[in-house]
C-alpha positions in Angstrom: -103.8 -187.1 148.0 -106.1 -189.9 145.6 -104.3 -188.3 142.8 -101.1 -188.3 143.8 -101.8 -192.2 144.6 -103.4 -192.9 141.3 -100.6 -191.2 139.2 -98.1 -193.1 140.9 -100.0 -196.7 140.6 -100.2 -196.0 137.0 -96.9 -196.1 135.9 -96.3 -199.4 138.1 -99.0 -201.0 136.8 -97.6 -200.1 132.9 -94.3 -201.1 133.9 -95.6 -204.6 135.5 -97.6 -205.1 132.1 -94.4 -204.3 130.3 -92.3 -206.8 132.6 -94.8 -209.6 132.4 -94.6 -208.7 128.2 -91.4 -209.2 128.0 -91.5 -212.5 130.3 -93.8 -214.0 127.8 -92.1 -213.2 124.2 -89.0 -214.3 126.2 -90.3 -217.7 126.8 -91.6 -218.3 123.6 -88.3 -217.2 122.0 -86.3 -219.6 124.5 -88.9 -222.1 124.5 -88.7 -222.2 120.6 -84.4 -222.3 120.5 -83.5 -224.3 123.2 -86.7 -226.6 123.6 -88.5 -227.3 127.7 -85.0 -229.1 128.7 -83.2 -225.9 128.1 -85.7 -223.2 129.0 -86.0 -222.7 132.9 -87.6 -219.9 134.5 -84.0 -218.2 135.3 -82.8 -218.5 131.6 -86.1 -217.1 130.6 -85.7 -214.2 133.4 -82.5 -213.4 131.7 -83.3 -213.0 128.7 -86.2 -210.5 129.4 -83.7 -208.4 131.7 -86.0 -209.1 134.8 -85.1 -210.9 138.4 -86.2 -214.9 138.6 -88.2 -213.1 141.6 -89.6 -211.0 139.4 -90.8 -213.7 136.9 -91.9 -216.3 139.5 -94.2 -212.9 140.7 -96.2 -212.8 137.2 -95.6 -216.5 137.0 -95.7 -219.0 140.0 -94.7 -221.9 138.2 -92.6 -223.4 135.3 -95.9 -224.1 133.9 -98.1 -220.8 134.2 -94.9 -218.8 132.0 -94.9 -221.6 129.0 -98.6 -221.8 128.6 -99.2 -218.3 129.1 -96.2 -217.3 126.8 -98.0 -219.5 123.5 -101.4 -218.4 124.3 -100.3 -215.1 124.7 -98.1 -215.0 121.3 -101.0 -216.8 119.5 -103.9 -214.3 120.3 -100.9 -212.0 119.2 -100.9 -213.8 115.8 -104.7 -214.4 115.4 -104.9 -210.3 115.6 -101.9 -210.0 113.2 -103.6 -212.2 111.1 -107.3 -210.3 111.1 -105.2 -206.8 110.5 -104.1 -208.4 107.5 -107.7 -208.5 105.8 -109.5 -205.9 108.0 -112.2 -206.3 105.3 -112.3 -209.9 105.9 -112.8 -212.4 103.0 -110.3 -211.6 101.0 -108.1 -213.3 98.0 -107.8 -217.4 98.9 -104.2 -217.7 98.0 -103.0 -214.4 100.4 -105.8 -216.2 103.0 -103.8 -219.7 102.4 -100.5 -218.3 102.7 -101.0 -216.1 105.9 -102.4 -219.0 107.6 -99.6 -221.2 106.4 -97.1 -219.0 108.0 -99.0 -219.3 111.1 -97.6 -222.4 111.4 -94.4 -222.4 110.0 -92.7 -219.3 112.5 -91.4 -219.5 115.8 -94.7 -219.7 117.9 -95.2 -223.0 116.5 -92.0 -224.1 116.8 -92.6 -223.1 120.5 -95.6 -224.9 120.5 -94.4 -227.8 119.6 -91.8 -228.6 122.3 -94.4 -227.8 124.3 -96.8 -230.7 122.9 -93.9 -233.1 123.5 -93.0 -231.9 127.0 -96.9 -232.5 127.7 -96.6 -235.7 126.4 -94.7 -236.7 129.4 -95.8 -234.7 132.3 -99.3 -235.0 133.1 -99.7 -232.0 134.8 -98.7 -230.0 132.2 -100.7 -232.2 129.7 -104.1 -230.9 130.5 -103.1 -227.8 130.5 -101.6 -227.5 126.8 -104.6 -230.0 125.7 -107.3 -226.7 126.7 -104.8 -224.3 125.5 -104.5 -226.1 122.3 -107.8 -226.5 121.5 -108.7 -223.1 122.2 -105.9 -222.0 119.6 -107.3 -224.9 117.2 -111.1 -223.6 117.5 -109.8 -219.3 116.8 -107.7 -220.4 114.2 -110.7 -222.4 112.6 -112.8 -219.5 113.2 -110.2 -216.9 111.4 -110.2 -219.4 108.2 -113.9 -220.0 108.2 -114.3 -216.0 107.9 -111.3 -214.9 105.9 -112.1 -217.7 102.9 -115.4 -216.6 103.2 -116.5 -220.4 104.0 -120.1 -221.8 104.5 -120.4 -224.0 107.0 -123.7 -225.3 106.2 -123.1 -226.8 103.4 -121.5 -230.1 103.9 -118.1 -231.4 103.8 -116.6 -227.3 103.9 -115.8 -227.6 107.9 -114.1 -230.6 107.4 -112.5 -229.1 103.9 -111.4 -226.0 106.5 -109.8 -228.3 108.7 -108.3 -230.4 106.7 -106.5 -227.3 105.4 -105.1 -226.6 108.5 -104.0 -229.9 109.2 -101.9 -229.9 106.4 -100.5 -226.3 107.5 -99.5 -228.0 110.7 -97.9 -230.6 108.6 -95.9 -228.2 106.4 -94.8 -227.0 110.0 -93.6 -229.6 110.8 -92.0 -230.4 108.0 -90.3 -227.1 108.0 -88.5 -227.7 111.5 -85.4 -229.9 110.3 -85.2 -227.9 106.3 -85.9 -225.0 105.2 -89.2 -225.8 102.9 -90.2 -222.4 101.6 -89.9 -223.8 97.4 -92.0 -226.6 97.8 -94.3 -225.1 100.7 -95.0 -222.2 97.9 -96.3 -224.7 95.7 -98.1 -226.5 98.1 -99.4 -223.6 99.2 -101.2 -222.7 95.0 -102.5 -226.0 94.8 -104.4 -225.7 98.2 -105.5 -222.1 97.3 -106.8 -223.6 93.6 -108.5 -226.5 95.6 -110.2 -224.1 98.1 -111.9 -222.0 95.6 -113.3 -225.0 94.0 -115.0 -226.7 96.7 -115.6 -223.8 99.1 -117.4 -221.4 95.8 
């Protein structure tokens, strides 16, 4: 009878991770078109095919989906990014580039609205700060390794995170135009300044 039990719970328990999948990549898709105004936990429940009941089951509040739904899609990126130089340190300008685009795709742009919906609600404020700075401190950790960067020496951490501020920049920048010509050359110039003061 405990097998017949266990071989039933599985599938439910696959399903219920494919549900609350699907909740999350729908929120950061909605989150990311129609901004926090427009993305409610019922618009979001639509688009992933599921009942609001069944969302507000995986996901009490407004709050728990959106930050779930980036942190989620960035640990999503961070391994994308790793399977992309399995090896680790690898060629600067691919290194540059891949962690450009982390910042200039959709999770950021989902990100971001939810930055300035934090702005204004304090109790989703504390929430997005933690979340955001344990993004911030992977993401520095992925570039330290993949440019093969040594901290000890000085001035390279704040060279590493200076890069990524500017990537977060050309984010930004790429929100309202489409940037790709002058992020590319952006983009060489970085990778050029990188290998000298990180070598």
């Amino acid at each position: 009878m405990s097998t017949t039990v266990e071989r039933d719970r599985v599938p439910k328990q696959d399903r219920s991770r494919a549900t609350r999948q699907r909740l999350l990549e729908a929120a950061v898709a909605c989150l990311a078109e129609h901004g926090w105004a427009g993305s409610t936990v019922a618009v979001v429940a639509e688009r992933a095919g599921v009942s609001r009941g069944a969302a507000q089951h995986h996901f009490p509040t407004r709050e728990d989906l959106f930050t779930a739904a980036v942190e989620y899609v960035a640990e999503e990126r961070s391994t994308a990014l790793r399977e992309l130089f399995p090896a680790g340190p690898a060629d600067r300008r691919a290194v540059v580039g891949a962690l450009v685009d982390l910042y200039t795709g959709p999770l950021f742009r989902a990100a971001l609205h939810l930055w300035v919906a934090a702005s204004n609600e304090d109790q989703l404020r504390t929430r997005v700060t933690e979340l955001e700075a344990r993004v911030g401190r992977e993401t520095h950790r992925i570039a330290v390794e993949l440019l093969g960067a040594d901290e000890s020496r000085p001035g390279v951490r704040e060279t590493v995170q200076g890069f990524l501020d500017m990537a977060r920049g050309l984010g930004l920048a790429n929100l309202l135009t489409d940037d790709t010509a002058r992020r590319e050359r952006v983009v060489t110039q970085w990778a050029d300044l990188l290998a000298r003061s990180l070598r």
